[in-house]
C-alpha positions as CSV (number, residue, x, y, z in Angstrom):
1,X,0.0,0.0,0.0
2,X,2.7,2.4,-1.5
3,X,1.9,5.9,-2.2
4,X,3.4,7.7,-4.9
5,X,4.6,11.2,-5.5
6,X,2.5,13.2,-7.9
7,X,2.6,16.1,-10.0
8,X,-0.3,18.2,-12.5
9,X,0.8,18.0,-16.3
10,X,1.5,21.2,-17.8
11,X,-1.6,20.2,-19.6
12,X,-4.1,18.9,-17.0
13,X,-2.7,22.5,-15.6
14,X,-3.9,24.5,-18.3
15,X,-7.0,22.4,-19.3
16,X,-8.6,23.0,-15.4
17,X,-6.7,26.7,-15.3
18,X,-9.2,27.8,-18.7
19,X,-12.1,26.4,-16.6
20,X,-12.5,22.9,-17.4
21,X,-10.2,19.8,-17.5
22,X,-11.6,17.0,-18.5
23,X,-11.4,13.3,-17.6
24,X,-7.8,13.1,-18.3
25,X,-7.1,15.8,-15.2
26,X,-9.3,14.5,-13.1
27,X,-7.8,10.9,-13.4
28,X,-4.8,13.2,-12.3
29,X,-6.3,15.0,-9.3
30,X,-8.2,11.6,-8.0
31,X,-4.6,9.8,-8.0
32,X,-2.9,12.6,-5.9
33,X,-6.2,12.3,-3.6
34,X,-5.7,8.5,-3.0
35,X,-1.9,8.2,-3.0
36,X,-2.7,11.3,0.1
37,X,-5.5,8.7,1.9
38,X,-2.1,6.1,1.4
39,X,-0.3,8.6,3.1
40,X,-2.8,8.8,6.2
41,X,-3.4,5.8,6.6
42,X,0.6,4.5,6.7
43,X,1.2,7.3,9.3
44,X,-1.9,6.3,11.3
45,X,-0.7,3.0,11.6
46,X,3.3,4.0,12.2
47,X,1.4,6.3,15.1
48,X,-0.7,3.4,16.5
49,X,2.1,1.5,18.3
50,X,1.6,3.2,21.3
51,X,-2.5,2.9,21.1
52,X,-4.0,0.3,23.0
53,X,-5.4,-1.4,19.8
54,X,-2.2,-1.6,17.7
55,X,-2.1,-4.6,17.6
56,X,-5.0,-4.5,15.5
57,X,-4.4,-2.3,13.7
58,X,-1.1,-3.7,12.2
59,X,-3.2,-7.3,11.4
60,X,-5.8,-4.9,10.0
61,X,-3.2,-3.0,7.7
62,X,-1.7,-6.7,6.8
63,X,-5.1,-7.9,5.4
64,X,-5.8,-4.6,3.4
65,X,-2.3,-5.2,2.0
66,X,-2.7,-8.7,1.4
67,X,-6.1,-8.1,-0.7
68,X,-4.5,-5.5,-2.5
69,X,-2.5,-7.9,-4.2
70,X,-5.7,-9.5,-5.6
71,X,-7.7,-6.6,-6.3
72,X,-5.8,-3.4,-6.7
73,X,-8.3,-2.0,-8.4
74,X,-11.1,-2.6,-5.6
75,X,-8.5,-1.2,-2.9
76,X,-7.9,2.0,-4.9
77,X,-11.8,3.0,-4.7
78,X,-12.1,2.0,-1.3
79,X,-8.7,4.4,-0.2
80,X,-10.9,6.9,-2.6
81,X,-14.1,6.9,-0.1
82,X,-14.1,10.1,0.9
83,X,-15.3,9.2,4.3
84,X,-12.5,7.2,4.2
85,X,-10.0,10.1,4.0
86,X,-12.0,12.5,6.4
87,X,-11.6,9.4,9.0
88,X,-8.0,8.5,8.3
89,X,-6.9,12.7,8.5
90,X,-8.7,13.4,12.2
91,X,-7.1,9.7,13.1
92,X,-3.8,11.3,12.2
93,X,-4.6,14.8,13.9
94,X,-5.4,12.7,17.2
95,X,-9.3,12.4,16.8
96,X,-10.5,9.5,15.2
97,X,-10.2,5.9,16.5
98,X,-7.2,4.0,14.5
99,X,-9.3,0.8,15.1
100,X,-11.4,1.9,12.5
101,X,-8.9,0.4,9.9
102,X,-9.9,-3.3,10.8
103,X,-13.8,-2.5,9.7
104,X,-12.2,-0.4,6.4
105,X,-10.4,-4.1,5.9
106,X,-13.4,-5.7,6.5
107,X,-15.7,-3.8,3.9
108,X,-12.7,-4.3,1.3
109,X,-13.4,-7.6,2.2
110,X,-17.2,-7.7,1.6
111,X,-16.5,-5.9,-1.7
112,X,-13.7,-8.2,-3.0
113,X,-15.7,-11.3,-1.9
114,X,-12.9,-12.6,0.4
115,X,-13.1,-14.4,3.4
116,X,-11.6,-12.5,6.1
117,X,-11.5,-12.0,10.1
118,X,-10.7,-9.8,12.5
119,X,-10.6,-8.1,15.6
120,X,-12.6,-4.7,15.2
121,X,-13.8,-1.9,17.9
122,X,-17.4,-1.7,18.3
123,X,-20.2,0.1,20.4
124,X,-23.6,-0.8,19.0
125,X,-22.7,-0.6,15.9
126,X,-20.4,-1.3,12.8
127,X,-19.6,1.0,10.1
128,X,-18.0,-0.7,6.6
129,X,-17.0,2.2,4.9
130,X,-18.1,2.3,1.2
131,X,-21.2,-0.7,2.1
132,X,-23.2,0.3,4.9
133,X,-24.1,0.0,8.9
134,X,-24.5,-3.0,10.5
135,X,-26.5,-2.7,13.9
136,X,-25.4,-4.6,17.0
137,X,-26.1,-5.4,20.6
138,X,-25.2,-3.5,23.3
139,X,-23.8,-6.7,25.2
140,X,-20.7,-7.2,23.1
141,X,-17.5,-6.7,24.1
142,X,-15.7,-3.1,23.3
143,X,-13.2,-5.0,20.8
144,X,-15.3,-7.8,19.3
145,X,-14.0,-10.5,16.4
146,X,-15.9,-9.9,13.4
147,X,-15.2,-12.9,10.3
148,X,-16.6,-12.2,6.5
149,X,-17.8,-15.3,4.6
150,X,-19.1,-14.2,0.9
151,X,-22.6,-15.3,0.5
152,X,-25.2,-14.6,-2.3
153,X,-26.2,-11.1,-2.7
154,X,-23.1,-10.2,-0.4
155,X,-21.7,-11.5,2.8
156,X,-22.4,-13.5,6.1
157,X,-20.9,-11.4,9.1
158,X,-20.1,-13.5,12.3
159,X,-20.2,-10.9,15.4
160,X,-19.9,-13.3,18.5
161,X,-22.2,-15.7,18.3
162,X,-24.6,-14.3,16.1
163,X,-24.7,-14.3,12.0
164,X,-25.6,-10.9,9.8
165,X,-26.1,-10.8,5.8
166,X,-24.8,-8.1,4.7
167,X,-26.8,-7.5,1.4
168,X,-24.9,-4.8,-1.1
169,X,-28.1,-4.4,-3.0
170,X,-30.5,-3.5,-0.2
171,X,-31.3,-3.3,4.2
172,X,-32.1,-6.3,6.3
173,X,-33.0,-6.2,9.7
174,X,-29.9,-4.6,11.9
175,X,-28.4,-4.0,8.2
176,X,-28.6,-0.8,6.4
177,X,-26.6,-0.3,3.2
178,X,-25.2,3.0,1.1
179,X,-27.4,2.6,-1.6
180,X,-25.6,3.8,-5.0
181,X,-27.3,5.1,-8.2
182,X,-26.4,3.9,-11.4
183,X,-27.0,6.6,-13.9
184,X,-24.8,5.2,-16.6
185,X,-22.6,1.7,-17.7
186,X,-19.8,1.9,-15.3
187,X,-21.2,5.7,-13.6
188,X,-22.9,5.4,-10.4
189,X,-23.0,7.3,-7.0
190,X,-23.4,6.4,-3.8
191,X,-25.9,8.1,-1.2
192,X,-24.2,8.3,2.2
193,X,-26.6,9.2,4.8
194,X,-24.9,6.7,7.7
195,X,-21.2,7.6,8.0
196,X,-20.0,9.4,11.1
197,X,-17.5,10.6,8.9
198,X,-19.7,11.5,5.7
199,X,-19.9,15.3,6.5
200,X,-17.2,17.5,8.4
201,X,-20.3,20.4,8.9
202,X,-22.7,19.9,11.4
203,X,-26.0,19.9,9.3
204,X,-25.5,16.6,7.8
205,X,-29.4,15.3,7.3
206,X,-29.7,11.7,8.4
207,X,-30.9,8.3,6.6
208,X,-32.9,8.8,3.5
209,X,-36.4,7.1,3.6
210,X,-37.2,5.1,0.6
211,X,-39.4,7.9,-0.9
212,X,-36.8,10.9,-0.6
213,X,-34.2,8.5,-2.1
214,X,-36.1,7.5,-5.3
215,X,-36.3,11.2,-5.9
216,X,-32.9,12.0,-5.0
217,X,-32.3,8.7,-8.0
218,X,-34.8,10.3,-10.5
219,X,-33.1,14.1,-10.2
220,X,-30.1,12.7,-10.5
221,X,-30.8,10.3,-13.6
222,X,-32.2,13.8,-15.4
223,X,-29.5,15.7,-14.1
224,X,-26.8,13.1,-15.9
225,X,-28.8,13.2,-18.9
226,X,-28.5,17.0,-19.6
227,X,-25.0,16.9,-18.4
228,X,-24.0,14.0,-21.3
229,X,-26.0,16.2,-23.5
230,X,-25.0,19.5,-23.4
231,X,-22.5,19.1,-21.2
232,X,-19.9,16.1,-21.9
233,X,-16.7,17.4,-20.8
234,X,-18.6,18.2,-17.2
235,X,-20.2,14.7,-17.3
236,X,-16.8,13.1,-17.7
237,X,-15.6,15.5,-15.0
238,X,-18.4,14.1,-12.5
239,X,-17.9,10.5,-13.7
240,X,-14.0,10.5,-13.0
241,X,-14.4,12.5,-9.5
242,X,-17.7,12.4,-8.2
243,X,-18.6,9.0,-6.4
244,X,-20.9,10.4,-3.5
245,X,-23.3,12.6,-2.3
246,X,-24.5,13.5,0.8
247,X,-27.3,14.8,2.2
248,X,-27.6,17.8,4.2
249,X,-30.3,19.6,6.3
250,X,-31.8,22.3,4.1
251,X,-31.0,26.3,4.8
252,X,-33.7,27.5,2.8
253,X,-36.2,26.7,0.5
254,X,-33.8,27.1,-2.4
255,X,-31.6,24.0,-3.0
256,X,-28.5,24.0,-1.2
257,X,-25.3,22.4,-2.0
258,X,-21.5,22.2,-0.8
259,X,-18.4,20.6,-0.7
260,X,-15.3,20.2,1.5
261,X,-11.4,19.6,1.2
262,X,-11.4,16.7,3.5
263,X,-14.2,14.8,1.6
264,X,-12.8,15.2,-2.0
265,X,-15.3,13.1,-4.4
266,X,-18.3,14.4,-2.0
267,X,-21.3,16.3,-3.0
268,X,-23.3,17.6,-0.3
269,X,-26.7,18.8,-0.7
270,X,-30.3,19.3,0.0
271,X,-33.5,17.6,-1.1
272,X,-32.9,18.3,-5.0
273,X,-35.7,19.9,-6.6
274,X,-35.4,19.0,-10.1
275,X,-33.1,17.5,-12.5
276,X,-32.0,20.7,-14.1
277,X,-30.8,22.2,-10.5
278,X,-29.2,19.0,-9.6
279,X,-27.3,19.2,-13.3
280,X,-26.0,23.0,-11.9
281,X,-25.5,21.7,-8.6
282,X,-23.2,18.9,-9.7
283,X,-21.3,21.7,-12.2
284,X,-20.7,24.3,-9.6
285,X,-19.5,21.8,-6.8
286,X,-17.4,20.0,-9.2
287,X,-15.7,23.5,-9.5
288,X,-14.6,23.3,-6.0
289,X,-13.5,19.9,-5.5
290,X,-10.9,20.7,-8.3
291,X,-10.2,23.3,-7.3
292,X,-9.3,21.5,-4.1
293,X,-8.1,19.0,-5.2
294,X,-5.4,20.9,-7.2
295,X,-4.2,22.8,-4.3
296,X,-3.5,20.1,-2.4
297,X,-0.6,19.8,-5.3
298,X,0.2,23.3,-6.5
299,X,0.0,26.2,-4.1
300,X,-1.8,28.9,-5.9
301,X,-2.1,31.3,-3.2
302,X,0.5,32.9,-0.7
303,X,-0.2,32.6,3.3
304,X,-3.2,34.3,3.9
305,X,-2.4,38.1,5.8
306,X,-5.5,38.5,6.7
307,X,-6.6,40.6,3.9
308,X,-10.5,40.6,3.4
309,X,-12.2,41.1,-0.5
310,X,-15.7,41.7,-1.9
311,X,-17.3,38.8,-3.6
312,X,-20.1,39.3,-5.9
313,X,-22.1,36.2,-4.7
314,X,-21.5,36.1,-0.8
315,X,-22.8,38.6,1.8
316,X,-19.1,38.7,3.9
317,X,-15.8,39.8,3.1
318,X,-13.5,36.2,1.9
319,X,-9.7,35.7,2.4
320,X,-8.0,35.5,-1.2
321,X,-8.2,31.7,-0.9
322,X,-12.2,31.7,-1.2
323,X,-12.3,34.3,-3.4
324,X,-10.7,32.3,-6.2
325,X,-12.6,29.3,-5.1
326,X,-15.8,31.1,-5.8
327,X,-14.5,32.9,-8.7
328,X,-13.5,29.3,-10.2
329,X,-17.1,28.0,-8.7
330,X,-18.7,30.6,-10.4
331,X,-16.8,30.4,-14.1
332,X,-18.5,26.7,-13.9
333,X,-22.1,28.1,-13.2
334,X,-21.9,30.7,-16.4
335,X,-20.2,28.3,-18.4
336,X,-23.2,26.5,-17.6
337,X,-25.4,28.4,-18.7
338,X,-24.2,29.3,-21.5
339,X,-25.1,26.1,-22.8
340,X,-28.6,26.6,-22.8
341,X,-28.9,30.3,-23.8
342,X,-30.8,28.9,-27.0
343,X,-33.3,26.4,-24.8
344,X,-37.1,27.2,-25.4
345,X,-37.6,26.3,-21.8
346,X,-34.6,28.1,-20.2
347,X,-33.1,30.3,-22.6
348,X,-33.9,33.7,-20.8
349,X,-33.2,32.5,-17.4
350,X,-30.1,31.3,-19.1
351,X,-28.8,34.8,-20.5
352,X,-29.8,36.7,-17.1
353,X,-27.4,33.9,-15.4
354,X,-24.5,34.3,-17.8
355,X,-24.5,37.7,-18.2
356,X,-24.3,38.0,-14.3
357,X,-21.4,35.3,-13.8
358,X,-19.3,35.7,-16.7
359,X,-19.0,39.1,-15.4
360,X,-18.7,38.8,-11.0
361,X,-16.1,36.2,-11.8
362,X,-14.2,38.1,-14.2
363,X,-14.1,41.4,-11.8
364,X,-13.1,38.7,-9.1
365,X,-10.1,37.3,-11.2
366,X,-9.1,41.2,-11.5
367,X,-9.1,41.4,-8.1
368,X,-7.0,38.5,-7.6
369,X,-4.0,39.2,-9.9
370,X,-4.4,42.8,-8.3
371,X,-3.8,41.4,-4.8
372,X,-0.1,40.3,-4.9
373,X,-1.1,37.2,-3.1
374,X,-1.0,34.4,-5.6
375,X,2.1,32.0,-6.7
376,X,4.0,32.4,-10.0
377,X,1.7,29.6,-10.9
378,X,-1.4,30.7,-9.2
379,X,-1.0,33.9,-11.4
380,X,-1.0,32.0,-14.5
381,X,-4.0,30.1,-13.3
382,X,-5.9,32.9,-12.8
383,X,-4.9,34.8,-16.0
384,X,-6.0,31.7,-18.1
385,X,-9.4,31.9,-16.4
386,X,-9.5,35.3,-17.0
387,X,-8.8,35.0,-20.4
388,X,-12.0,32.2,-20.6
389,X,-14.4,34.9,-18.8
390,X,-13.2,37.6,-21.4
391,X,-14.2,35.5,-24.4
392,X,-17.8,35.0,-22.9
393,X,-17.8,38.7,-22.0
394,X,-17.5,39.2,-26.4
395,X,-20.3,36.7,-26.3
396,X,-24.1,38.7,-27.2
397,X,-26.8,38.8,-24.8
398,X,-29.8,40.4,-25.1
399,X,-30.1,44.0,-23.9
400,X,-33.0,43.2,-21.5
401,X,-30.4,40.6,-19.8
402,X,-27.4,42.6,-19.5
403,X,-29.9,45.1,-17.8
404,X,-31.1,42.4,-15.3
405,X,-27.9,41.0,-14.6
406,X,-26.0,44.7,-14.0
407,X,-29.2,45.3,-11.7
408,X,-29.1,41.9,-9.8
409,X,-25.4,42.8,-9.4
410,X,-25.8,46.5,-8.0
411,X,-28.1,45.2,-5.2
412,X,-26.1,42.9,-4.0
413,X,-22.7,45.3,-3.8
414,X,-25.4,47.7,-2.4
415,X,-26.8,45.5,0.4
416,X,-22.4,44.1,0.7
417,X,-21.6,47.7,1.4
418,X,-24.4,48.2,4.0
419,X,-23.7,45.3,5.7
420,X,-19.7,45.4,5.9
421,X,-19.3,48.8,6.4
422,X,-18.9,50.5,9.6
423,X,-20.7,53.6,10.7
């Protein structure tokens, strides 16, 4: 379970720098994000030899190791879960429990169809990151043996004395599983609503009932199908880097969506309303993970010195740092739209959007090579978005939604100055 170093091609660079990327860069970015999960975990079990399980977790770590052997490829997308990752960095910043890795060796072992067993931490419940929760009784001990048989439709589980199957298609009693939703051959998310570790916010929404999740499945089957249609090199973006999404308590009535560093191939989000608002969802947070994602490889911004800037979509003044995220964010949501400026159905929504967009992120990539806080290459990554936003800006709208956009845009730097300034 080697990690490797990794770098961005000068192309992947530019490709994601002008706003996009495609599958090719986001192969890129997803192997720097699991070779880092590699990295946590080895140092989580280097620091375990003083814990009171390490012992188990070193047998743990031997099994994971000895599977990969047989299925690389199965290990690699369980090292990917970005629970997985949020787990393994608190473990390694002193608050997760490093036991954890025995039931991460035991889900590998569900998924690969191997028979495994092992010594695993529990307290009335078991979590198999990437397949679901199992439920248990409170009489077991605190460290319990768990053994994995495969079985039809999944696994058996031995806990004690008692026998679980563990079905990957669907819950049985004390069994719940992360259902996933195919929306494609070989593209499918999972929905995980059971994972301590899902969510680093505190507004994560808890287990789907079956209605809620057959619309979540629905939104999202429309939202892929405008995305391969008008959007392919975003679909293949999604497909390479999105693998789950998780719910999250609504804010308003508006859908509501986010996503976090520590849970890289994570969508989080509210009850989606339709398939076109999950289609802009998925494009907008895609912006951010990559963004993320690339950072965690190439330093586009200096230290923060506590400098504070205007946004043209958020209420508060942002550190330099967000403001590129949400001027990157927001390059995504007009080159969205600007796909469907000719739509019947959405086309004047559509050039209201754009116009507004193209133009709050291009003032915000001013402000950024103005600042004197990005990298030699976080200057060139901004300048090649700034040259994308520039092209649109040439790009003809008509008159009645430039007006609505500069309008929309006025109010909110009006109600910005109100609120930020001091009397």
């Amino acid at each position: 379970m080697s990690p490797s170093p990794h770098r961005i091609s000068v192309t992947s660079f530019a490709g994601l720098a002008a706003g996009e990327g495609g599958a090719q860069a986001l192969a890129e970015l997803c192997a720097a994000q699991e070779s880092k999960h590699r990295l946590l975990v080895r140092l989580l079990v280097a620091e375990a030899g003083a814990h009171r399980h390490a012992a188990l977790v070193a047998r743990a770590y031997e099994a994971l190791s000895q599977m990969e052997t047989d299925a690389p490829e199965e290990v690699g997308r369980v090292l990917r879960h970005p629970a997985l990752g949020s787990w393994a960095l608190s473990t390694c910043q002193g608050r997760g429990e490093p036991g954890r890795l025995a039931a991460v060796a035991l889900a590998l072992a569900v998924r690969t169809r191997t028979a495994c067993r092992l010594e695993v931490p529990v307290g009335g419940s078991l979590m198999l990151p990437s397949v679901g929760l199992l439920s248990l009784p409170g009489d077991l001990p605190e460290v319990a043996e768990v053994s994995v048989e495969p079985a039809a439709g999944g696994a058996e589980l031995r806990v004690g004395s008692r026998t679980y199957l563990v079905d990957v298609s669907g819950d049985r009693p004390g069994w719940q599983v992360l259902h996933r939703v195919s929306v494609a051959p070989g593209v499918s998310m999972t929905i995980d609503d059971l994972d301590p570790y899902r969510w680093p916010g505190d507004d994560a929404d808890g287990r789907l009932t079956g209605e809620r999740r057959r619309r979540w499945a629905a939104c999202l089957r429309e939202a892929w199908e405008i995305l391969r249609l008008r959007h392919r090199t975003v679909a293949g973006e999604v497909a390479a880097a999105v693998s789950v999404l998780t719910p999250v308590v609504a804010r308003s009535a508006n859908q509501y969506s986010a996503s976090a560093r520590v849970t890289f191939g994570t969508i989080a989000l509210s009850d989606p309303i339709d398939g076109m608002g999950m289609a802009l969802t998925l494009a907008h947070e895609l912006q951010h993970a990559k963004l993320d994602a690339l950072s965690a490889v190439v330093e586009l911004t200096l230290p923060d010195d506590g400098r504070r800037f205007y946004a043209p979509w958020r209420p508060d003044p942002r550190p330099l740092f967000s403001l590129l995220h949400g001027a990157y964010a927001h390059a995504g949501v007009a080159g969205f739209w600007r796909r469907h400026i000719q739509d019947p159905e959405h086309g004047p929504r559509a050039q209201v959007e754009f116009a507004r967009w193209r133009e709050a992120a291009y003032q915000a990539t001013g402000t950024l090579l103005d600042s004197g806080g990005l990298t030699d290459p976080g200057t060139r990554f901004v300048a090649t978005l700034r040259d994308t936003l520039g092209r649109w800006r040439a790009e003809p709208v008509t008159p009645d939604a430039t007006a609505q956009a500069r309008l929309q845009s006025e109010h909110h730097r009006e109600a910005w100055v109100r609120t930020n300034t001091q009397v």
